[in-house]
C-alpha positions in Angstrom: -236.9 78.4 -205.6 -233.3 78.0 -204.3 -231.5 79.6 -207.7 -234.2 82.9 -206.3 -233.3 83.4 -202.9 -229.7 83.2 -203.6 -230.2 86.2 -206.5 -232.4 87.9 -203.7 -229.6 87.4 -201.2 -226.9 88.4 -203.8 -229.0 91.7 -204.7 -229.0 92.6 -200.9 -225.7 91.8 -200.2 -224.9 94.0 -203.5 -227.1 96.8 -201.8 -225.4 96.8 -198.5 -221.6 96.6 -199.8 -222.3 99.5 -202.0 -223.5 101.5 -198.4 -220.3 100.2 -196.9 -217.5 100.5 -199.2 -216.5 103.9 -198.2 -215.9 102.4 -194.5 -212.9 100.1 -196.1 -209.4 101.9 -196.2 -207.6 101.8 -200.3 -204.3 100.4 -198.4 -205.1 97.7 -196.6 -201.1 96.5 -196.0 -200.2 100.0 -194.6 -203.4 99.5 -192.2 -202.4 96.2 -191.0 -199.0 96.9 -190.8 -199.9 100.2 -188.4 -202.3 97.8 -186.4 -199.7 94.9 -185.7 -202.3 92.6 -186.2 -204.2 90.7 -189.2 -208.1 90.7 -189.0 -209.2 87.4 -190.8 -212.3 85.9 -191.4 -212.9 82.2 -191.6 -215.7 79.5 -191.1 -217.2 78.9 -188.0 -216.7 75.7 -187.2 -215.9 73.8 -190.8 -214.0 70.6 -189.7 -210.6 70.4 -191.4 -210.7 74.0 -192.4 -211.4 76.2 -189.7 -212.4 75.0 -186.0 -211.6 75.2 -182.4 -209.5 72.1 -181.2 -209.9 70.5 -178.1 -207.4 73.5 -176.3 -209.5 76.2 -177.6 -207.7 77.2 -180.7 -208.3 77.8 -184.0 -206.5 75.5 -186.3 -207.2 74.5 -190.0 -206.0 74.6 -193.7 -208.2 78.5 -193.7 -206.6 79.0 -190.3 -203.1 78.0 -191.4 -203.6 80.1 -194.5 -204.6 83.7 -192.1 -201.0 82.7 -190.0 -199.4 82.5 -193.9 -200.6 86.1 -194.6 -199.8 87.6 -191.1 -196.1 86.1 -190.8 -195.9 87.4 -194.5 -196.5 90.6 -193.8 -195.0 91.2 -190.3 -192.8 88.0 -189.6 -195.2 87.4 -187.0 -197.4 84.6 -187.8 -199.8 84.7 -184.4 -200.1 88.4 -185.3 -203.6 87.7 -186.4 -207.3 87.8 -184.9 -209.1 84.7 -186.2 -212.8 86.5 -187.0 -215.5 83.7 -187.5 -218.1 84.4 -189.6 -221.5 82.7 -190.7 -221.5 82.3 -194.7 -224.3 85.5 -194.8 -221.9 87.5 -192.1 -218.7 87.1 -194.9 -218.8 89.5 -197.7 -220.7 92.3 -195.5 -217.3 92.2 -193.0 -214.5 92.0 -195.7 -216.3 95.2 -197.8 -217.0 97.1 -194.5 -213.3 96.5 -193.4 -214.6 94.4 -190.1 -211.9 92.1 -191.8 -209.2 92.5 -193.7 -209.2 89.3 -195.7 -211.3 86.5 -195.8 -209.8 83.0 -195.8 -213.0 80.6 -195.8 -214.9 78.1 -198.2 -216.1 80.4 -200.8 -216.8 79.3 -204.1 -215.5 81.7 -206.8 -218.4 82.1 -209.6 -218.8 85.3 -212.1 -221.5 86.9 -209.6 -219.6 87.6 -206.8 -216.7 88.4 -208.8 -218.3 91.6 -210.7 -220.8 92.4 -208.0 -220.0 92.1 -204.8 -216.9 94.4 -205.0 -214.1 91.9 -204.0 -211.6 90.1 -205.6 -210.2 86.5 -205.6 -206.8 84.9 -205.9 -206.2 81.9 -208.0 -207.9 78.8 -206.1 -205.9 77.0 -203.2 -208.9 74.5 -203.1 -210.7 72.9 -206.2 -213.6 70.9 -205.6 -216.8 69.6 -206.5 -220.1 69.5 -205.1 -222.3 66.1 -204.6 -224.9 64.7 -202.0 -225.2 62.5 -199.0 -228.1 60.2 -198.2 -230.0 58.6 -195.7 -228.8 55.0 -196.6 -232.6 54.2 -195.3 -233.5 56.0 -198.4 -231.8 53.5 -200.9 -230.7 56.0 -203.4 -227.5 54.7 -205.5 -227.9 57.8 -207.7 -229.1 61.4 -207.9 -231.6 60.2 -210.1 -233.4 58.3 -207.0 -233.5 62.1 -205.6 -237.0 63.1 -207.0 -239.1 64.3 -204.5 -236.6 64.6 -201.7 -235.5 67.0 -199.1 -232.7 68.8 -199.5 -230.8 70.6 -196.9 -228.5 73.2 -197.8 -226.6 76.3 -196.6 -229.0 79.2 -197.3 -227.7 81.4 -199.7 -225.0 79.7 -200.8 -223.6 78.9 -204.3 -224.8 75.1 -203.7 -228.3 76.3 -202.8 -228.5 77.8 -206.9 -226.4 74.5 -208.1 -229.3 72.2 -206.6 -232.5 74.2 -208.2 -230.8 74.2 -211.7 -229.8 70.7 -211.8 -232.9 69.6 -210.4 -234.9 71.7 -212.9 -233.3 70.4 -215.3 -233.9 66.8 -215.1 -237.8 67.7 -214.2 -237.2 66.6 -210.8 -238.5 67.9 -207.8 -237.9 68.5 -204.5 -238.4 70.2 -200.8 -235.6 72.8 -199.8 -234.5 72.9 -196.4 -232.2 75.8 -195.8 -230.0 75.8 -192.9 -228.6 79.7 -192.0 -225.5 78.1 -190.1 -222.7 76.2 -191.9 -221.8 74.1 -189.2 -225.3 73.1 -189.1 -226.4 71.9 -192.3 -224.9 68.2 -190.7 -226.9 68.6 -187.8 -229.9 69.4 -189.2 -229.1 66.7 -191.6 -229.0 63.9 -189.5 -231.4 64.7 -187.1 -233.5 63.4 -190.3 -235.5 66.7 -191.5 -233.8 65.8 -194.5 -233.1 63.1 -196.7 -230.4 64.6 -197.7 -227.7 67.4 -197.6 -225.5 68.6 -200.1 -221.8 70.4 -200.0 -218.6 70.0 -201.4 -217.6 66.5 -201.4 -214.3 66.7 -198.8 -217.0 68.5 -196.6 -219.7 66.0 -197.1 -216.7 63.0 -195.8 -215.8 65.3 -192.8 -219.6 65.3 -191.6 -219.7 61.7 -192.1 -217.1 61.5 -189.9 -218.5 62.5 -187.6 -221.9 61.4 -187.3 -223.1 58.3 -184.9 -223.3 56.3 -187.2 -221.4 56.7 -190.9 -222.4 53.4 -192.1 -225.9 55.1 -192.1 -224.9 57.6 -194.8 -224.5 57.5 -197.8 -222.5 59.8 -200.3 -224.0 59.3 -203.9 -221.5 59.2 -207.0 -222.0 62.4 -208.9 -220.4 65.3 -208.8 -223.3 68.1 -209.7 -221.1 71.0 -210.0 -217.1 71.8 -210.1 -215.7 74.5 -208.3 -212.7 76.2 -206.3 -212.4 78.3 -203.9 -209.9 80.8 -202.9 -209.2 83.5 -200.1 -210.7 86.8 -201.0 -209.7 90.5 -200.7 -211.6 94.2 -201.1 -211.5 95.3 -204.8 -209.2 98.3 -205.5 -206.5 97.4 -203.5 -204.1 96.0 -205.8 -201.0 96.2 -203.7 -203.0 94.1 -200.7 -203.8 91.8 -203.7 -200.6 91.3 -204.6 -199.2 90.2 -201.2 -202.4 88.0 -200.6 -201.7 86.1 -203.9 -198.2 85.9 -203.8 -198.3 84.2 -200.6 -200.2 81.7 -202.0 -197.9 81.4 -204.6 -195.3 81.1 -202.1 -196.8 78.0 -200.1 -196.8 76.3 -204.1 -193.4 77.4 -205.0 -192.3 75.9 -201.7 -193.3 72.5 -202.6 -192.3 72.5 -205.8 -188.7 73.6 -205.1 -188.7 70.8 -201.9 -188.6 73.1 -199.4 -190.3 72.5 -196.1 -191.0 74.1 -192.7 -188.1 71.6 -191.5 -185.3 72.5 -193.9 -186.4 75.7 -194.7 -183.0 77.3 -192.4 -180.9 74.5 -194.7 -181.7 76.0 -198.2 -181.2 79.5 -197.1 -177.7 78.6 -197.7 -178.6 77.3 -201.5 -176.5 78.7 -204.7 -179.6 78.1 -206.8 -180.3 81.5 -208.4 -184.3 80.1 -208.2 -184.1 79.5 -204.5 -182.0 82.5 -203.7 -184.7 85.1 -205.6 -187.3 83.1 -204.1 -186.1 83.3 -200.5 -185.2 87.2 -201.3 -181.0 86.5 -200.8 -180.5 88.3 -203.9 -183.0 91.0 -205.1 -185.4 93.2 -203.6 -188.9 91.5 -204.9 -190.4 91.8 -201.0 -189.6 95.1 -200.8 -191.1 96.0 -204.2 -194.3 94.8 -202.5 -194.0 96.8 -199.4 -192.9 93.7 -197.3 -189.5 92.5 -196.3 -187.2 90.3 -198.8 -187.5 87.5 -196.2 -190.9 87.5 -196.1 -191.1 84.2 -197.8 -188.7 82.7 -195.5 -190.7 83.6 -192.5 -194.0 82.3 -194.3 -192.9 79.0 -194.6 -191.6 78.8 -190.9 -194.4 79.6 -190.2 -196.5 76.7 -191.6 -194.7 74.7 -193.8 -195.5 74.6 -198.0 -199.0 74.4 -199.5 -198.5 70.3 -199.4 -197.8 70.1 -195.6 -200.6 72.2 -194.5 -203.6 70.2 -196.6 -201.7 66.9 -195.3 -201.7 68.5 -192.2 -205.3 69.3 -192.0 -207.3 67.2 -195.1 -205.1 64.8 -196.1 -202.5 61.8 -195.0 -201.2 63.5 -191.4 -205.2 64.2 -190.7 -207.9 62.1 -189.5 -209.9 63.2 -192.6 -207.1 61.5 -194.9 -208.7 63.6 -198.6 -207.0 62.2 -201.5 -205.0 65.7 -202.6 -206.2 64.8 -206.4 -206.8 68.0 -208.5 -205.2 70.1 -204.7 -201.8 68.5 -205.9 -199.2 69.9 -207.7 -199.6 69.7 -211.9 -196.2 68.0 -212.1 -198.4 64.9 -210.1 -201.4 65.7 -211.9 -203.0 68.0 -210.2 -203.9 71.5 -211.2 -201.7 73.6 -208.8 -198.6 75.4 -210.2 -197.2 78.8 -209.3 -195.8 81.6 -211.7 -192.2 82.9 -211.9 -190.4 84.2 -209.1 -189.1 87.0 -211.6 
C-alpha cells in the first residue's frame, strides 16, 4: 500500500515537473549571481538540520550547507533566502525554479534520479533507516512489529522501504501517513501510532525531544541504507559543478586541517596542495565562473565539513551523533574528496 502511493506520488510529481521545466533558467550561477541572492530550499523544521532557533533564525547542517553555496558563489554567505519546504513542496520548487538548489533530507534512489529531472551531488550524509517504539509495546525487534502502526512521512522514500520489508517477512501492518515532516514525531507520540520510522539520527533527535524518552524505544535494525545529498535542476552542468565542488571544498578542508579559525593562517602556506586549493596559484574558480578565492571565503564562512556536523549533529551539539560512516575514510568513514587539479 505504501510502496503504491509513493509510485502514484512519483508519477505526479513526474507529470508536473515535465509542465514546469520550461519555467527553470539553463544558467542558474549567472541567475543567482544577477539576483545577489541564493534561493534554497530546506526542511521545515528538522531538528539538527534545518530549524528556527530560539532568535528566529534558521540554523542547521542543511542551513549551514545553503550559507556554503551562497559565500561560494558571491563571498557573501547571508546572501541567501532560506525557502522551507514540506517533503511533497521539494522537487515541484527546485524544477519550477521557486528555488535554486535544494539542501534538505532527501534520499538519493534510481527513481528520482532518472525521473524527476534533477540531479544529485555525491552524499554529505549517509544513513540508515530503523524504527522507534512505544516501549509500552515491548518490542526488542522488528520482528515484534506484525500488526502494528506505522507512522511515516507520506510519500517518502521510507514510506516504500516499510511496505517492501514488511511484505517480505509476511508481516502486516496499518500505515499512518503524516503530510508534514516535522510531524511524523508528533503524531507519533500522541500514540496514533505504535510506531514511526526515519533515519536513525532523526529518529534520536525526536527522542529528544519528547516528554518522556525513557518511553521510547529505538529498535536495533537498520531496514534500509541510504544517503542523502543537496540536489540541483538537470542540464545545468556548470551550476552542478559549483554545487559539488563546494562540497568537496568543506571535505578537502578537513582533510588538509584547515578550519574556519586558521583558515587566514594557511593562506600564507607554500604547500602547492593548499595553495591550488585556496586559488593562490591558478585560476580553477575562475574556470567555474566564480572567484579563485571562493574557497577561502566558503570556509570563513562556516568552517570544514567536520565543524559544521559537530556543530549541528555531533560533539559541539545537544544531539551528540557518532560522525561514523559521515567521517572522513582516512578515520573510517566513507567521505573523501577528489583532486584539486
Amino acid at each position: 500500500m505504501g510502496g503504491k502511493r509513493w509510485l502514484a506520488s512519483l508519477a505526479a510529481g513526474a507529470a508536473i515537473l515535465a509542465m514546469t521545466a520550461q519555467g527553470a533558467s539553463a544558467d542558474t550561477l549567472e541567475d543567482v549571481q544577477k539576483a545577489g541572492e541564493l534561493r534554497c530550499g530546506v526542511s521545515d523544521q528538522l531538528a539538527g538540520f534545518s530549524f528556527l532557533d530560539d532568535k528566529g533564525t534558521w540554523t542547521g547542517f542543511d542551513i549551514d550547507y545553503c550559507h556554503a553555496f551562497a559565500a561560494a558563489i558571491s563571498g557573501d554567505a547571508a546572501a541567501v533566502k532560506i525557502v522551507p519546504l514540506a517533503f511533497n513542496q521539494s522537487f515541484t520548487a527546485l524544477q519550477s525554479g521557486e528555488v535554486d538548489v535544494l539542501s534538505r533530507s532527501v534520499t538519493y534512489t534510481l527513481s528520482r534520479d532518472t525521473q524527476l529531472k534533477m540531479d544529485f551531488i555525491p552524499p554529505n550524509f549517509y544513513t540508515g533507516q530503523s524504527f522507534m517504539a512505544h516501549a509500552e509495546l515491548g518490542a526488542k525487534s522488528v520482528e515484534d512489529l506484525d500488526g502494528a502502526s506505522v507512522c511515516v512521512l507520506a510519500g517518502s522514500v521510507t514510506e516504500r522501504y516499510v511496505a517492501d520489508y514488511f511484505r517480505a517477512r509476511n508481516m502486516k501492518f496499518t500505515p499512518i501517513a503524516v503530510e508534514q515532516e516535522a510531524q511524523v514525531p508528533t503524531v507519533y507520540e500522541s500514540g496514533r501510532c505504535d510506531v514511526m520510522t526515519h533515519e536513525t539520527p532523526s529518529l534520536a533527535i525526536a527522542r529528544r525531544g519528547f516528554k518522556d524518552p525513557d518511553a521510547h524505544v529505538i529498535l536495533p535494525e537498520v531496514i534500509a541504507k541510504s544517503y542523502e545529498a543537496p540536489l540541483y535542476r538537470e542540464g545545468d552542468a556548470r551550476w552542478g559543478d559549483v554545487i559539488r565542488w563546494t562540497h568537496f571544498a568543506l571535505v578537502t578542508a578537513e582533510e588538509l586541517g584547515i578550519t574556519r579559525d586558521n583558515v587566514a593562517e594557511k593562506l600564507t602556506s607554500d604547500d602547492p596542495v593548499v595553495r591550488t586549493f585556496f586559488g593562490v596559484d591558478g585560476d580553477l574558480g575562475e574556470q567555474m565562473g566564480l572567484k579563485n578565492d571562493w574557497v577561502v571565503n566558503v570556509i570563513k564562512a562556516v568552517g570544514n565539513y567536520g565543524e559544521i556536523y559537530d556543530r549541528h549533529l555531533g560533539a559541539d551539539s545537544v544531539l551528540q551523533i557518532p560522525r561514523g560512516m559521515n567521517d572522513l575514510h582516512e578515520r573510517g568513514g566513507l567521505l573523501f574528496a577528489p583532486s584539486w587539479r
